[in-house]
PAKOL-867947 format. One line per field, with one value per residue: x, y, z of N, C-alpha, C in turn; residue number from 1. Coordinates in nm, 4 decimals, padded with zeros to 6 digits, always signed. Example, Ala and Ser with C-alpha at 12.3 -4.5 7.8 and 13.67 -1.06 7.14 Angstrom:
BEGIN
n_u [+01.3190, +01.2850] $
n_v [-00.5690, -00.2250] $
n_w [+00.7800, +00.7080] $
ca_u [+01.2300, +01.3670] $
ca_v [-00.4500, -00.1060] $
ca_w [+00.7800, +00.7140] $
c_u [+01.3200, +01.2900] $
c_v [-00.3300, +00.0030] $
c_w [+00.7800, +00.7870] $
num [1, 2] $
This chain:
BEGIN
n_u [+00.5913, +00.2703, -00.0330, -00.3740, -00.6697, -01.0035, -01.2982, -01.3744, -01.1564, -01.0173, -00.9431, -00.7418, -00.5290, -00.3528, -00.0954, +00.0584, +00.2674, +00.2011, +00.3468, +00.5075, +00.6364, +00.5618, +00.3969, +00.5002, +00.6210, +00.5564, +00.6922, +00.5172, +00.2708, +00.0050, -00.1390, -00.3369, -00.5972, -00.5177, -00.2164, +00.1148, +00.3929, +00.6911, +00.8897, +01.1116, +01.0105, +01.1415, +01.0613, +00.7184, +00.4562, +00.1916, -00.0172, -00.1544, -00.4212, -00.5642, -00.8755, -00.8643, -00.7076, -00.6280, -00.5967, -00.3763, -00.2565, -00.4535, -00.4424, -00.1724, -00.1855, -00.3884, -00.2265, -00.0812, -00.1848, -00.2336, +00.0441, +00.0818, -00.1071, +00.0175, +00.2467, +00.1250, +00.0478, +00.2638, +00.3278, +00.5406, +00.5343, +00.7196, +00.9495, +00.9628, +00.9932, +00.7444, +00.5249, +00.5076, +00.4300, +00.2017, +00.0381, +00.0711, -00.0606, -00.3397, -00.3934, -00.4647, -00.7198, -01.0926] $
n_v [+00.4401, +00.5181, +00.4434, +00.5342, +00.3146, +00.2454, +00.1363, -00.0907, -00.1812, -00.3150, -00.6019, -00.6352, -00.8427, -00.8286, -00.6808, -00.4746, -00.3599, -00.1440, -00.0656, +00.0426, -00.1511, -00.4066, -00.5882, -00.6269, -00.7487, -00.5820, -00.4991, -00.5021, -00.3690, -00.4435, -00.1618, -00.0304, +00.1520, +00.1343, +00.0948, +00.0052, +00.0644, -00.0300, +00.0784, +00.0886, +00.2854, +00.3852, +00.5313, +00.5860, +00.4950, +00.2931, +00.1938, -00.0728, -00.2086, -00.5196, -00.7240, -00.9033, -01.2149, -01.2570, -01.0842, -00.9236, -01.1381, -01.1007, -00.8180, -00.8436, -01.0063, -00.7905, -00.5922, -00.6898, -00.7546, -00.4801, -00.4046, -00.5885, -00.5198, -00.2330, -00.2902, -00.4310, -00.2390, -00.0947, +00.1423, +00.3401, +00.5477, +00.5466, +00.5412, +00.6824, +00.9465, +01.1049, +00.9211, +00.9987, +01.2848, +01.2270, +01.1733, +01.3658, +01.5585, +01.4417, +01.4224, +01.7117, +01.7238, +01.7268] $
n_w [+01.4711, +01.5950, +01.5518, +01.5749, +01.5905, +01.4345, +01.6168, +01.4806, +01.3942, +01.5814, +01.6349, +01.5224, +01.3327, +01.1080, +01.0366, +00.7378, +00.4948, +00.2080, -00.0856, -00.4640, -00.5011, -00.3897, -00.1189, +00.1864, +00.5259, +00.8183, +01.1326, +01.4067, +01.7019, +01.9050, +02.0585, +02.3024, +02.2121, +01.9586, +01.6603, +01.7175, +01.4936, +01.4136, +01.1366, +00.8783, +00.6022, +00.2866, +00.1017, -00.0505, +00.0641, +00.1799, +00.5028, +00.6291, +00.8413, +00.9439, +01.0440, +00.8674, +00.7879, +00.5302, +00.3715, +00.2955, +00.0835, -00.1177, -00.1325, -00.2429, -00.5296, -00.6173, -00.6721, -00.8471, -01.1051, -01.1470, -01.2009, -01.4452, -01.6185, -01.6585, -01.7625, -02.0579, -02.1447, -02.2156, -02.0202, -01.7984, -01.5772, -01.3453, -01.5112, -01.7332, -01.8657, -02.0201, -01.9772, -01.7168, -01.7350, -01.8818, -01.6460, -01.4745, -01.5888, -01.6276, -01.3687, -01.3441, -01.4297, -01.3564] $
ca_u [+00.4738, +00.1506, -00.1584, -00.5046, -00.7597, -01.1666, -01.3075, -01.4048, -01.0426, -00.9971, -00.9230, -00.6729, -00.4870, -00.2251, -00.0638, +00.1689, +00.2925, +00.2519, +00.4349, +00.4630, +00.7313, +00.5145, +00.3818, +00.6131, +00.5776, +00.6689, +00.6988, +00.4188, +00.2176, -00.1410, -00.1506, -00.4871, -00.6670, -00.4335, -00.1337, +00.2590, +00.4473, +00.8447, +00.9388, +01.1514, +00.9645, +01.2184, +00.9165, +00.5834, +00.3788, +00.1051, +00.0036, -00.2613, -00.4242, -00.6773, -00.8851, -00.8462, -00.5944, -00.6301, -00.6210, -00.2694, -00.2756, -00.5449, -00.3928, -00.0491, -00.2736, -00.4540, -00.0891, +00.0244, -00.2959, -00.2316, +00.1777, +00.0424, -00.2025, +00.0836, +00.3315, +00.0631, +00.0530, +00.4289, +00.3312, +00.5762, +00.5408, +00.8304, +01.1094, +00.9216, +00.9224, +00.6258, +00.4222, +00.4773, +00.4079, +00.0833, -00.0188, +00.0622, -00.1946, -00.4691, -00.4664, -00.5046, -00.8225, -01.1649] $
ca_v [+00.5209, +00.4972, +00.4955, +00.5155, +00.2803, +00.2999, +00.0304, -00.1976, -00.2580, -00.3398, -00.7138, -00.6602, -00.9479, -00.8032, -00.5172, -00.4795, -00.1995, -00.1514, +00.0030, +00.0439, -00.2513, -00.5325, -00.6127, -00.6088, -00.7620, -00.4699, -00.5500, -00.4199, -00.4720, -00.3952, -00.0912, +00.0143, +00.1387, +00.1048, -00.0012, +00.0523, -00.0331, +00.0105, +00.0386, +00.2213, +00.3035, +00.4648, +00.5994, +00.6094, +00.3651, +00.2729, +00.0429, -00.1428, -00.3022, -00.5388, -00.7955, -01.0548, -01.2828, -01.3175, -00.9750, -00.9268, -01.1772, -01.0203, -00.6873, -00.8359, -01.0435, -00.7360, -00.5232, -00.7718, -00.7043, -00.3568, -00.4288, -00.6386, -00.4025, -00.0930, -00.3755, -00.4414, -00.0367, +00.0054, +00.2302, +00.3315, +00.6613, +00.5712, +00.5514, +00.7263, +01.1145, +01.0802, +00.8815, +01.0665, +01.3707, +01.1690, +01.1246, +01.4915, +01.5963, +01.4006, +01.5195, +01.8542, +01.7087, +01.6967] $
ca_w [+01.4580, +01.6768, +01.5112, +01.6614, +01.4578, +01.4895, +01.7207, +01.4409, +01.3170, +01.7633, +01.6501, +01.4088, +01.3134, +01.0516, +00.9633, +00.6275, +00.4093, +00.0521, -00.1983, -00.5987, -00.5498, -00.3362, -00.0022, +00.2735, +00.6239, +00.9034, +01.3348, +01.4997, +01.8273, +01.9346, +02.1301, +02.3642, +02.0708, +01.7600, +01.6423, +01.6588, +01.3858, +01.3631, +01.0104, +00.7747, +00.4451, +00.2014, -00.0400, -00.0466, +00.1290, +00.2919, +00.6073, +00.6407, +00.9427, +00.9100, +01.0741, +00.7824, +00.7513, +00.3864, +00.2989, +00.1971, -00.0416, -00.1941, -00.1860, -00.3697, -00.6196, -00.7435, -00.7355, -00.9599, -01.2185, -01.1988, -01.2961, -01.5345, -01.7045, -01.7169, -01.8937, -02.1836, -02.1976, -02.1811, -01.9531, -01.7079, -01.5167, -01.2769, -01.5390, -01.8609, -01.8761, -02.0673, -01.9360, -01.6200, -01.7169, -01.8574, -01.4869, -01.4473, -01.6519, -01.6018, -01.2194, -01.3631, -01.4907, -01.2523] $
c_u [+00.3599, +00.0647, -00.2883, -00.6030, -00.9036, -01.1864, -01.3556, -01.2713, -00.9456, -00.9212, -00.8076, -00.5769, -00.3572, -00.1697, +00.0926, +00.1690, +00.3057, +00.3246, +00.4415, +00.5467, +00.6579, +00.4581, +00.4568, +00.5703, +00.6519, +00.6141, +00.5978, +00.2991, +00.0660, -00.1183, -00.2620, -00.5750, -00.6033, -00.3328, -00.0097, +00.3459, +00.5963, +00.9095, +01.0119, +01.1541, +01.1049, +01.1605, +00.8237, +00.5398, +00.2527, +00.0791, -00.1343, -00.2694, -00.5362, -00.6953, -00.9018, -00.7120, -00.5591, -00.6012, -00.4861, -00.2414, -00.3499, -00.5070, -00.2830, -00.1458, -00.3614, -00.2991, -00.0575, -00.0410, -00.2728, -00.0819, +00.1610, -00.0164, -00.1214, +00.1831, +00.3088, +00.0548, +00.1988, +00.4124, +00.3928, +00.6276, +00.6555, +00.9875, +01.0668, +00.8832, +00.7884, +00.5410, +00.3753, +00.3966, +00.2789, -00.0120, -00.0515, -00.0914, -00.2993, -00.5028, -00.4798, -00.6520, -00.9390, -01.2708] $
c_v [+00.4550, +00.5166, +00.4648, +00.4230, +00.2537, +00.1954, -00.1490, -00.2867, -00.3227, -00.4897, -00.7876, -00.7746, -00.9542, -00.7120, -00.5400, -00.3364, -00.2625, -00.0171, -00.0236, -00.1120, -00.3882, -00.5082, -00.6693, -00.6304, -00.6041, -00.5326, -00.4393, -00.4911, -00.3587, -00.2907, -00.0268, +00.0224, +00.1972, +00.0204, +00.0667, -00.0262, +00.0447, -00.0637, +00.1232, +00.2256, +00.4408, +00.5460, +00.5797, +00.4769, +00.3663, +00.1742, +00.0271, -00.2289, -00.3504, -00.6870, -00.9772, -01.1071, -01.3041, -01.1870, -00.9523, -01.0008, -01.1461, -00.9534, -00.7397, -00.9065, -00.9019, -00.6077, -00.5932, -00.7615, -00.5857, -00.3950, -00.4742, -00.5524, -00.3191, -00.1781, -00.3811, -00.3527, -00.0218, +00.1499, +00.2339, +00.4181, +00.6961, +00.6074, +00.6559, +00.8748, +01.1277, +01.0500, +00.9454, +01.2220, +01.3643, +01.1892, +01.2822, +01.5669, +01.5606, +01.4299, +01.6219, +01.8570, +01.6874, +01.6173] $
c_w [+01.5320, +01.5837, +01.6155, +01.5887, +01.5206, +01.5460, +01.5994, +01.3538, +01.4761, +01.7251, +01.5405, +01.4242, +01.1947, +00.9520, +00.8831, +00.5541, +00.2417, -00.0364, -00.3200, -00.6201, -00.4933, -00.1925, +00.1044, +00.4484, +00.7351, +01.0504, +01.3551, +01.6340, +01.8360, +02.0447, +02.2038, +02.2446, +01.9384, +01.7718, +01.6984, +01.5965, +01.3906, +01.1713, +00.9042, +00.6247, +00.3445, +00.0888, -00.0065, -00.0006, +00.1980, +00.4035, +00.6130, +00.7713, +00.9439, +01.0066, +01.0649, +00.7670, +00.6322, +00.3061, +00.2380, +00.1152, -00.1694, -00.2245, -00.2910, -00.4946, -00.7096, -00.7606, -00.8287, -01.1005, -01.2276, -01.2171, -01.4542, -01.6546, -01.7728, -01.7757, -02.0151, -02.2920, -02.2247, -02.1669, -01.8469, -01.6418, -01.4181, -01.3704, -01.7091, -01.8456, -01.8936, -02.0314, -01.7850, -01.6115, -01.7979, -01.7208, -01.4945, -01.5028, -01.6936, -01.4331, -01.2195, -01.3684, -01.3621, -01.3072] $
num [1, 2, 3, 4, 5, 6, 7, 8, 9, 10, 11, 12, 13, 14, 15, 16, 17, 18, 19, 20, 21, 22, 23, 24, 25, 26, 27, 28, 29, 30, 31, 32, 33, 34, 35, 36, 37, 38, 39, 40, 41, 42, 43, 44, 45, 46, 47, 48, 49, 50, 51, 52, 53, 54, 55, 56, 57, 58, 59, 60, 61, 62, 63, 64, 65, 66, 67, 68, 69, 70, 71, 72, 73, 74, 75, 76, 77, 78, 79, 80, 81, 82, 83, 84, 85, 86, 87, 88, 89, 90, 91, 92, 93, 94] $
């Protein structure tokens, strides 16, 4: 995938994918103005490209507070009818 990114992410320095399971390095190269990244996400994800070096640590550090958090809840929308259909109906909500 090609992306295009705005001129102030120009100096990017490292692009990763997240997902509900962790942070995940993927191959990618600087392209004129963006990125391309070869990677094959099997679910939902996002990518991130950024000009900090520090930032994916950051990002898994606060994934791991939000795991944390829905443990305390035994809340767990991926494997819990319930709680999913929790989710459901609070995005009904505005």
């Amino acid at each position: 995938w090609e992306f295009r990114l705005p001129a102030y992410l120009g100096d990017t320095k490292d692009v990763f994918r997240v997902d509900a399971d962790g942070v995940y390095d993927v191959k990618w190269e600087k392209e004129n103005d963006g990125v391309e990244i070869r990677d094959k996400a099997s679910r939902v994800a996002i990518y991130v490209a950024t000009p900090e070096t520090n930032l994916r640590a950051s990002v898994e550090q606060e994934r791991q507070k939000l795991v944390a958090a829905e443990a305390a809840l035994q809340f767990d929308p991926a494997r819990d009818d319930g709680d999913f259909g929790q989710l459901v109906e609070l995005s009904k909500t505005k």
